[in-house]
Structure formats: C-alpha cells, structure tokens
C-alpha positions as CSV (number, residue, x, y, z in Angstrom):
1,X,114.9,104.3,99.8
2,X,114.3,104.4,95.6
3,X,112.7,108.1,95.8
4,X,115.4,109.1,98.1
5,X,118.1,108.1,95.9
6,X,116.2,109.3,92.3
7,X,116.0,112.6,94.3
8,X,120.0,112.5,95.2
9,X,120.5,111.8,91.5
10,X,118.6,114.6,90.3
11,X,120.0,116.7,92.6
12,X,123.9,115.8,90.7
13,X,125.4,113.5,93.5
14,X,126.6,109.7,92.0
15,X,124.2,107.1,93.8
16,X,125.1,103.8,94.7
17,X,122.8,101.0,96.3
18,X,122.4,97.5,96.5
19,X,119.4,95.3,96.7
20,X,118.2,91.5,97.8
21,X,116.9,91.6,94.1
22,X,116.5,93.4,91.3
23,X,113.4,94.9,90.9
24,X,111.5,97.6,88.9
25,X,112.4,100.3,90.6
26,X,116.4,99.2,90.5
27,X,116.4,99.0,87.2
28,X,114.8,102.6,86.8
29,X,117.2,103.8,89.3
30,X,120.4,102.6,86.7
31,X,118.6,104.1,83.8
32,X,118.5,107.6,85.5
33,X,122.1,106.7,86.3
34,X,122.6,104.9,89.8
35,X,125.2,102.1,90.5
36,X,123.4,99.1,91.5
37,X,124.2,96.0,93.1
38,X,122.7,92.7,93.7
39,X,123.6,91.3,96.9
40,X,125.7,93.1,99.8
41,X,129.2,93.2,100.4
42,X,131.9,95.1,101.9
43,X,133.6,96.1,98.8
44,X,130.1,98.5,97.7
45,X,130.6,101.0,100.3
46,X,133.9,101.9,99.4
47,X,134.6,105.3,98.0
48,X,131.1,106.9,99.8
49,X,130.7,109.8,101.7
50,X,127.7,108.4,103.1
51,X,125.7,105.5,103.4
52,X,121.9,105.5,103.9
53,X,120.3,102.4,105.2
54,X,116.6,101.2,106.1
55,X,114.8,99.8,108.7
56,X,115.3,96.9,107.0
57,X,118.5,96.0,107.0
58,X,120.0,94.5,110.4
59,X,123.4,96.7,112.0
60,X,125.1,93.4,111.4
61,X,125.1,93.9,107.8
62,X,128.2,93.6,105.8
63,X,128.0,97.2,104.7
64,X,127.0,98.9,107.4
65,X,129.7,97.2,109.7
66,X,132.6,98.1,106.9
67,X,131.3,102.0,106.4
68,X,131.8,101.8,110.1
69,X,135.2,100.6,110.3
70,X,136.1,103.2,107.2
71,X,135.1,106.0,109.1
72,X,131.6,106.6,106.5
73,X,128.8,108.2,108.5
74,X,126.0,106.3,108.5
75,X,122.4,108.0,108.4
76,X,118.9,106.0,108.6
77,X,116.7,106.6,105.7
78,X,114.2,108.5,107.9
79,X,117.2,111.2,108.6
80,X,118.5,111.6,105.3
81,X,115.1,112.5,104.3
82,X,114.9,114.9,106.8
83,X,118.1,117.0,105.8
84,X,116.0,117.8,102.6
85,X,112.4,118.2,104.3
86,X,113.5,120.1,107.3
87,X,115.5,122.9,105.2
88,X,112.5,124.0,102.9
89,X,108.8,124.1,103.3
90,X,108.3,120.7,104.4
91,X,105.0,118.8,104.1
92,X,105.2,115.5,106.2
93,X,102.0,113.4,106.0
94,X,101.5,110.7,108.8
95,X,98.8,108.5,109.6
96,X,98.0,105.1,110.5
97,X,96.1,104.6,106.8
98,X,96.1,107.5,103.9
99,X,99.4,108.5,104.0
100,X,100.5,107.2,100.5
101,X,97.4,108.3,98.3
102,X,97.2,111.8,100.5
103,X,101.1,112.8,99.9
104,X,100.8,111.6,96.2
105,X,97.5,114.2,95.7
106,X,99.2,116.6,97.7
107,X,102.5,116.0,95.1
108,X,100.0,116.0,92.2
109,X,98.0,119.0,92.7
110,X,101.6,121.4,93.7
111,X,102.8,119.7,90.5
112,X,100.2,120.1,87.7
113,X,99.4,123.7,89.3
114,X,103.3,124.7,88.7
115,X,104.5,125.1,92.1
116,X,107.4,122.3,91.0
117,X,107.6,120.6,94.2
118,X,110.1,118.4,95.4
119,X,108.1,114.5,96.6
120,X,109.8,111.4,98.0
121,X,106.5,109.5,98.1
122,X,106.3,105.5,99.3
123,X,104.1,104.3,96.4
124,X,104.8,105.5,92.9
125,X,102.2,107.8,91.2
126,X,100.4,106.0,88.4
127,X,100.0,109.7,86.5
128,X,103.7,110.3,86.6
129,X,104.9,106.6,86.8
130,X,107.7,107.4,89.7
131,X,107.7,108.1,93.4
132,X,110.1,110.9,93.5
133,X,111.1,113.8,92.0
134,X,113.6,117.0,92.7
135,X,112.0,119.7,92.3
136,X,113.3,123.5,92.4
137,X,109.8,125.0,94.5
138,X,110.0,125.8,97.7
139,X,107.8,122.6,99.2
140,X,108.9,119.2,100.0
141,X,106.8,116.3,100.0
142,X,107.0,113.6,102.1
143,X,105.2,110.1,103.9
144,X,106.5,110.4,108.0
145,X,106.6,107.2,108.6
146,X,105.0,106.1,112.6
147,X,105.7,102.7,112.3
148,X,109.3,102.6,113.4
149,X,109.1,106.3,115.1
150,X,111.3,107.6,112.2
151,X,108.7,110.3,111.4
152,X,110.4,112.2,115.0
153,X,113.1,113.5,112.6
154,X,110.9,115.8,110.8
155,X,110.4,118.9,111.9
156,X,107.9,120.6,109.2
157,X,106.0,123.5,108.0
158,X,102.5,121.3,107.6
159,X,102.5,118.2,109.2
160,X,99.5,115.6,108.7
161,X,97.7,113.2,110.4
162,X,95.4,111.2,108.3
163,X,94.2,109.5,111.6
164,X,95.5,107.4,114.2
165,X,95.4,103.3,115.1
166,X,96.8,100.6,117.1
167,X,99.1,99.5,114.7
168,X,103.5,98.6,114.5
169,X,102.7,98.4,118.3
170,X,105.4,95.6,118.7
171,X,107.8,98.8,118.2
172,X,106.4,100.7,120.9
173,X,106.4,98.0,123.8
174,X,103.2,96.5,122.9
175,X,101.7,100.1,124.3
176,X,98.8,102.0,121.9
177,X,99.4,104.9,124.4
178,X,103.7,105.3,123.7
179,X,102.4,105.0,120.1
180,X,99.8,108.1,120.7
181,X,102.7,110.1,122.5
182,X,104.9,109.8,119.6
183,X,102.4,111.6,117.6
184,X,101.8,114.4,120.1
185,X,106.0,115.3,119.4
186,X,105.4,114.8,115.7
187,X,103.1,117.5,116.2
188,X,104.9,120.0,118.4
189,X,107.9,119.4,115.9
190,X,105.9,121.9,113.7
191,X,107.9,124.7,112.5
192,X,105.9,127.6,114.9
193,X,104.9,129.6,112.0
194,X,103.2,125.8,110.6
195,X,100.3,124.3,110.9
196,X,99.1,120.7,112.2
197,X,96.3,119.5,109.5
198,X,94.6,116.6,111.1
199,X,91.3,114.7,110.6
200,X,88.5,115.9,112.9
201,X,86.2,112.7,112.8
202,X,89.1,110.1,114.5
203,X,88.8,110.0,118.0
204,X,92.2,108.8,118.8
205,X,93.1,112.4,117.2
206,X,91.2,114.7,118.7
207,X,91.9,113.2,122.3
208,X,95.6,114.2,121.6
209,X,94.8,118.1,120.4
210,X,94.9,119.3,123.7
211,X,98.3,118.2,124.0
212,X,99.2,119.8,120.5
213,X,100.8,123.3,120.7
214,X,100.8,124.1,117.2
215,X,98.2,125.5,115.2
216,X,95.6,122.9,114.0
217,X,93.4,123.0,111.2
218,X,90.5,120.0,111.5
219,X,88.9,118.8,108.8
220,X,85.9,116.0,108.3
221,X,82.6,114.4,107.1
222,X,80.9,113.3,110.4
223,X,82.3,116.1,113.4
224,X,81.9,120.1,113.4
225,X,85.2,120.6,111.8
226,X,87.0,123.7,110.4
227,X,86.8,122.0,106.8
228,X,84.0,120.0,105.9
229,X,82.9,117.5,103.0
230,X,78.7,117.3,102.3
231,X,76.9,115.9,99.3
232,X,79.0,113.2,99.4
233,X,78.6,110.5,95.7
234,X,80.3,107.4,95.6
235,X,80.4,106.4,92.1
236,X,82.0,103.1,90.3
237,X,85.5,103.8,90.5
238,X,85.0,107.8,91.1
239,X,84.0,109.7,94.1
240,X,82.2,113.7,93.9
241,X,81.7,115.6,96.8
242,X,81.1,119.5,98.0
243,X,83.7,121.0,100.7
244,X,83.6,124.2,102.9
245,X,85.6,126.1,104.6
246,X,83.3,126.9,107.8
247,X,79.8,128.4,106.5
248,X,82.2,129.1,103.3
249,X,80.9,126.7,100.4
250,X,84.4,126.4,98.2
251,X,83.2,124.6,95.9
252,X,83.0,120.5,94.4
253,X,85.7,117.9,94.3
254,X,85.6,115.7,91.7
255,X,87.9,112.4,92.2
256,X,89.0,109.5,89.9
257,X,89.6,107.7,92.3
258,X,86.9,105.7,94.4
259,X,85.5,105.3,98.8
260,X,84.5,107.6,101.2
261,X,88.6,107.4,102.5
262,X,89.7,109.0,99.7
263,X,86.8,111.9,100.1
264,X,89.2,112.8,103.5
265,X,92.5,112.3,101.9
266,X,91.5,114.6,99.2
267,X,90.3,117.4,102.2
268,X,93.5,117.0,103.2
269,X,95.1,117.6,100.5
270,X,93.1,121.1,99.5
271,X,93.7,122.4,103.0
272,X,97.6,122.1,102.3
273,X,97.6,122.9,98.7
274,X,95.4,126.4,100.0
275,X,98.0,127.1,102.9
276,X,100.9,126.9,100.1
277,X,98.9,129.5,98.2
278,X,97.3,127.6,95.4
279,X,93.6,128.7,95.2
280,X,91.0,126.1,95.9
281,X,89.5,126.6,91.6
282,X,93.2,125.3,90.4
283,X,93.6,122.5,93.5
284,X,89.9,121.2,91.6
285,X,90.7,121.4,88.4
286,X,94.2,119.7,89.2
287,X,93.3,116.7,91.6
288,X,90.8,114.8,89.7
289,X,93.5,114.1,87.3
290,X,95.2,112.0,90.5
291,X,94.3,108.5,89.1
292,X,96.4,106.9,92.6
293,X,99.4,105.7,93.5
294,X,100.7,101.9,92.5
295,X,99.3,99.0,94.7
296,X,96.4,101.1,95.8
297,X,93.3,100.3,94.2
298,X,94.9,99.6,91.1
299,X,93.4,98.2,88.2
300,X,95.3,95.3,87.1
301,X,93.1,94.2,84.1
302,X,89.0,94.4,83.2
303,X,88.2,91.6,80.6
304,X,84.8,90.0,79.7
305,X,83.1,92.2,82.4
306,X,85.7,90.7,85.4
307,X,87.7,93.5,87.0
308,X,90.8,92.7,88.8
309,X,91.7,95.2,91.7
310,X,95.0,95.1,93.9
311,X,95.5,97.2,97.1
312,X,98.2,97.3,99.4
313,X,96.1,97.1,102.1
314,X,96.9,95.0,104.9
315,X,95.4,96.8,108.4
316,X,91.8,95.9,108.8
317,X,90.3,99.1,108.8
318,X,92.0,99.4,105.3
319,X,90.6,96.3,104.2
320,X,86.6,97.5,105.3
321,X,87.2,101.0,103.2
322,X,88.7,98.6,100.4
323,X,86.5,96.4,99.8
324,X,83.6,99.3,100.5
325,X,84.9,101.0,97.4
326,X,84.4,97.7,95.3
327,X,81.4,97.4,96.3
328,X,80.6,100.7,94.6
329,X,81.5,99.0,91.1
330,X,78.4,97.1,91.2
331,X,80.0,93.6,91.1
332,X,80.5,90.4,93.0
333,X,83.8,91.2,95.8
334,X,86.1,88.4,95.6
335,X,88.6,89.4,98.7
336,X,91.9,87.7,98.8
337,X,94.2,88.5,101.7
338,X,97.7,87.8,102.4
339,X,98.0,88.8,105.8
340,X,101.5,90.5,106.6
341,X,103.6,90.2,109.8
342,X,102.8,88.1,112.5
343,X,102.7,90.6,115.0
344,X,100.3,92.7,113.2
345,X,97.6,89.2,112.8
346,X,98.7,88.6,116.9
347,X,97.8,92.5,117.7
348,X,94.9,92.7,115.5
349,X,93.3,89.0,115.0
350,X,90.0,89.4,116.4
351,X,89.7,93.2,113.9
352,X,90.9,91.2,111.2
353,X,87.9,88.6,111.6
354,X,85.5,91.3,111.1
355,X,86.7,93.3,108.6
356,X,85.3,90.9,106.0
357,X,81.4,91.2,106.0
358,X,80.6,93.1,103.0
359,X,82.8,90.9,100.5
360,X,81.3,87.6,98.5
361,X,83.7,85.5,99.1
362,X,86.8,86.0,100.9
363,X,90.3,84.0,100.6
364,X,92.9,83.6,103.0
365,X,96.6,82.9,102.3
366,X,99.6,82.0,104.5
367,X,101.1,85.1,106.7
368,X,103.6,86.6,104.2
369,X,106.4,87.7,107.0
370,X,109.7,89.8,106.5
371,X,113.0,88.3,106.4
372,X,114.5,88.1,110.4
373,X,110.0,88.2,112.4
374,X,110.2,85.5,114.6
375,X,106.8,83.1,114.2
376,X,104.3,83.3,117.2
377,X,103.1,79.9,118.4
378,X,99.3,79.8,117.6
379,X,99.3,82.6,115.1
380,X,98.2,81.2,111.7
381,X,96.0,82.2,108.7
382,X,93.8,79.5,109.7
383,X,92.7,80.5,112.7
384,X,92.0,83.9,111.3
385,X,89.4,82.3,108.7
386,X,87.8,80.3,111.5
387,X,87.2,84.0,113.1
388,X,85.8,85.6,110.1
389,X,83.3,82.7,109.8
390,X,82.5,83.5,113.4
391,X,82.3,87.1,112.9
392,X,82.3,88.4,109.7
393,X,81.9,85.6,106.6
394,X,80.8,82.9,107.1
395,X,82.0,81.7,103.3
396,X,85.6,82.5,104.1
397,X,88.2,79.7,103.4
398,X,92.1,79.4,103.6
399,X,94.2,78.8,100.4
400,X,97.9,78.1,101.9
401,X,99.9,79.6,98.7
402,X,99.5,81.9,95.3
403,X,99.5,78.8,93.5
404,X,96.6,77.3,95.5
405,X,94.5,81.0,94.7
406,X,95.1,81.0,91.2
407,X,94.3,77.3,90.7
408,X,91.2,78.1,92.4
409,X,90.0,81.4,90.8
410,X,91.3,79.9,87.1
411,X,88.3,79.1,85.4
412,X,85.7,79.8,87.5
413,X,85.3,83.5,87.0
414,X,82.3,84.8,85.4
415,X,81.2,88.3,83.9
416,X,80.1,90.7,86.8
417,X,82.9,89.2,89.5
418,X,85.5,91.7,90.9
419,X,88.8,89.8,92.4
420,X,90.4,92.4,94.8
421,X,93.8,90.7,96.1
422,X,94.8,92.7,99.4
423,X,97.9,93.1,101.5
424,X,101.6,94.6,102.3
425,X,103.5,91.2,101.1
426,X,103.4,89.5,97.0
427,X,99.7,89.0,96.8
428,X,99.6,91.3,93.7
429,X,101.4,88.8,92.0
430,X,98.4,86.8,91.7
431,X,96.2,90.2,90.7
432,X,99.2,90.7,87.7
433,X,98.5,86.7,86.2
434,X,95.1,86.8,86.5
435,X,95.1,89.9,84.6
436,X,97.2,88.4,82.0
437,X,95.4,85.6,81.6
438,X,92.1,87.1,81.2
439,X,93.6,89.4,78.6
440,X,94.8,86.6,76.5
C-alpha cells in the first residue's frame, strides 16, 4: 500500500491514507507530501476520487462503508496496481518464497543500468532506502502476490515464478491443487508476445508447464534448464557463481548477498533484465551492488565478533535456506522464530519441526497472529518445539514473549555467536535491541 501511494505521489495526484499506527514508512509518505491519518474514520474519505484498500482491512470498515455510500469507487490494492503494470511493460514476480529480493534485483539492475524503471516492491531496498519509485521507462516492477489470489489481476509482459508451495492454503479451500490452478491463469495472463520465466528445478512448476500456453523460459542449478548456474561459491555473507545460456557460458555473477536461494533469484533476474534488452556485462556489473531488501537477511548490528541477522522468513522452507546462509558466516546459529498465523503453523506443523536441524540452538516464541485469525484449538508454539526436538533439534525450547528472548540472550552472548531472529510478525524488534545494546 506505501509503494503504491509514493508512486501516486510521484506521479502528481494528492495522496491520502490512514494507518492503525504510525510507522516509518507513514512518516516518509508525509515528507514526500501524503495526508496521513492515525486511526479510521468516515470523515478521511471525503473529497476522494478513489479509495484503495488492502486485504487487510475488513468491508465493514468505517471508510470503506462511507466511500460506498458517497458513491467513491473502491479498488483493492492488487487492482490499482494493475492499472499501472498492465499498461506498460509489466514485470510481475510470483512465487511462494523469492519474490521480494528477486523484484528488488530485477528493480536494481533496470535502475543502475539507466532503463529508469517504475517498482512498487513489498520490502524496501536497502541500496535506495524505499520500496517504490515512478519511473518514466517503459517497465514496471512489481511482487504478484498468490496468497490472496490478487496476483489474477495482472496481466504482464514477463511474469515470474520463483517456485511454487503449499502455502495461504486457508484461502483456497484448504486445496494445494486450487492454489496450483491459480498459477496456471497467472501464467496464461501473459501478454502473447511475453514470456513466462520460471524455475526449472521446482517440481510443483514444471508439472504445471504443460498447462502453460505462453512462452517459457526455465532456468536452474539441479535440472537441464534453458539457463543454468555452475561453479557455484557460497561465501560469508556473499555468493559467486557462473551462468549459461544453453552451451553459451555468459559469464560470472558475483552477489553481496549470501545462500544458494539467492544464486536462483539472481538467474531470474538476468533472464528478465536480458529480455528487456540490457546486456548480460551491464546486468553483472550492476547486481552485485544489490545489498537486499529490508527484513531479509539484514544485518542489524556485528559487535565484539556477534552478528545479529533478521529475516522475514516465516515458511519453513525459508527458514532451511535462512539459516543455511548463516551457516556460511562461520559462526554459532542462534534461530529465533516467531511463528506467524495460525493457519500457516496448523497447515505446515510437522515442516516446521524439521526445518530446524542445522541451527545451534533454536528459540520459539508465541504465534504472532493478525488482527480478526481466529485461534485453532491445539495449535500452539509449544507443541511445535516438542516436534523439532522430535525431528529436527533436539535443543529447541519455547520463550512465550520478546521480553522472555531478550532476557535470555542478554548476557550470554559470546564472540563467534550469530542471533538470526526469523518471521512475518515483530520478531525484529528483538534483532533491533540486541543490536543496540551490543553497540553501546
């Protein structure tokens, strides 16, 4: 909702919004000019010609009922964002995991290689220190978000799939197979002189390419894929790897960034940066200045040889290629989680519990659910750590609140220890004061 409304305001419209809370990004949104209110009421949406809304926000809210009753039409996030995407050159990355870092590359590269592209992105850029931007290129770049089907409103020139999991099922009746269908329209919603780029090596994708009518282009590490990625080195905090084109050697990718996920969000990200004309020499020399997005793998602080690490990952094949690129640091993998929704932990207990093997120790909070979910009897952090000490780690223990990590980890680190907090709800805010407090 913030990169769509910085975009509106570059693009010379008056922006309005309100918020449960003020928040960074509000307050950068009323330096660059937006009205912003705390709280909802009636009263805001007077005077708009449209209101946008999110997922978020139930059709009983104040402001949605009264631009009802004025006569305002009403659009969803998902299909305001596709009024800009679906008019240009639209890039629309989806995926189950990726889709954050791989638009912000893609975003990067067309950016530092002059192509001035236009990106409403989900996490902001640490090089740029924003998440949107109006651009005057032909390209738009976008997230296409599965989890609430929004991402059928785009209909773009490259549409990506980073790959494909059981995940936000509680949205498609519970049913892994509604969920694959949805992707198979995402993909024929390609504009037919587009292209479908989509990871070779996930087997949930390449069951579904038969069904695909547009052009595909495949790319991977482990498959016979039209792009491929050898010589792969995974280095503290960095990743260097060499990618062809068929027999075609292009050349190396160098990445300041770390894991072997970010090795396929990167092919990604060449393969649309090549099909909107930049050559692969520029796409190298441009992406390993990409130093991530906010919230994922972001260094929070490194004092006295402790590193402190916060991702927003919060599915558990996230959490494996997480704590997989700590490991490459060298140091001892403290993982906190703060497991998010409690229909995701229902749907995905029994991954969860063995997602955990390769960290040192592992912390568990309380489920950190959104405002309205419903609590499922049974479903509890709890019983997720006695299933990682079944089938994971068997040092895993349950901390009910923040408070109760950071009493914990206060103290007790030691040179060589890398705490890597992990999940969609507030469990950076324990990554942010542990951070400060090591500094001072």
């Amino acid at each position: 909702m913030s990169a769509i409304a910085r975009v509106m305001l570059e693009m010379g419209y008056t922006v309005t919004g309100s918020d449960v809370a003020s928040q960074e990004l509000t307050e950068k949104l009323a330096a660059k000019g937006a009205k912003i209110y705390i709280g909802h009421t009636a009263e805001q949406v007077h005077g708009a010609d449209l209101v946008v809304y999110s997922t978020a926000l139930p059709q009983d809210n104040v402001e949605r009922i009264e631009a009802q009753e004025q006569g305002i039409p009403i659009l969803h996030r998902s299909q305001m964002l596709a009024r800009l995407l679906n008019e240009r050159t639209g890039v629309a990355v989806a995926g189950a995991h990726g889709k954050t870092t791989t638009s912000s590359m893609i975003a990067l590269v067309m950016e530092q290689c002059g192509t001035d592209p236009t990106y409403i992105i989900g996490g902001e850029l640490m090089d740029v220190g924003t998440n949107a931007k109006a651009g005057h290129g032909k390209c738009v770049v976008a997230e296409a978000d599965e989890s609430d089907g929004s991402f059928l409103q785009y209909h773009p020139s490259l549409g990506v799939v980073t790959n494909i999991e059981a995940d936000h099922l509680e949205n498609y009746g519970g049913d892994f197979g509604r969920l694959k269908d949805a992707y198979v329209q995402f993909l024929n919603q390609i504009k037919p002189d587009g292209k479908a780029v989509v990871c070779g090596d996930d087997s949930n994708i390449l069951e579904l390419l038969a069904k695909v009518q547009s052009q595909s282009i495949t790319y991977g590490i482990e498959k016979e894929c039209d792009y491929s990625a050898h010589d792969i080195v995974l280095g503290d905090r960095c990743v260097t790897f060499k990618m062809n084109r068929g027999a075609e050697e292009l050349g190396t990718i160098e990445l300041s960034v770390p894991g072997r996920h970010n090795v396929y969000n990167a092919m990604a990200t060449v393969i649309v940066c090549m099909e909107a004309g930049i050559p692969f020499a520029d796409i190298a020399e441009a992406i390993c200045h990409f130093h991530g997005a906010k919230r994922r793998f972001q260094v929070l602080g490194e004092s006295n040889g402790i590193l402190i690490i916060d991702d927003y990952a919060h599915h558990p094949t996230e959490i494996q290629a997480t704590i997989a690129a700590a490991k490459a640091t060298g140091k001892r993998i403290i993982a906190v989680f703060q497991p998010q929704r409690y229909t995701r932990t229902f749907f995905l207990l029994d991954a969860f519990s063995r997602a955990f093997g390769e960290a040192d120790e592992v912390i568990i909070t309380d489920i950190y659910s959104p405002a309205g979910e419903k609590r499922i009897e049974g479903v509890h952090s709890s019983k997720m750590v006695d299933l990682i000490k079944q089938n994971s780690n068997p040092g895993a223990r349950y901390l009910a609140t923040k408070q109760d990590v950071l009493a914990d980890l206060q103290g007790r680190l030691k040179p060589g220890d890398l705490v890597l907090t992990m999940g969609a709800g507030d469990i950076y805010k324990v990554g942010y004061e542990l951070a400060d407090k090591l500094a001072k």
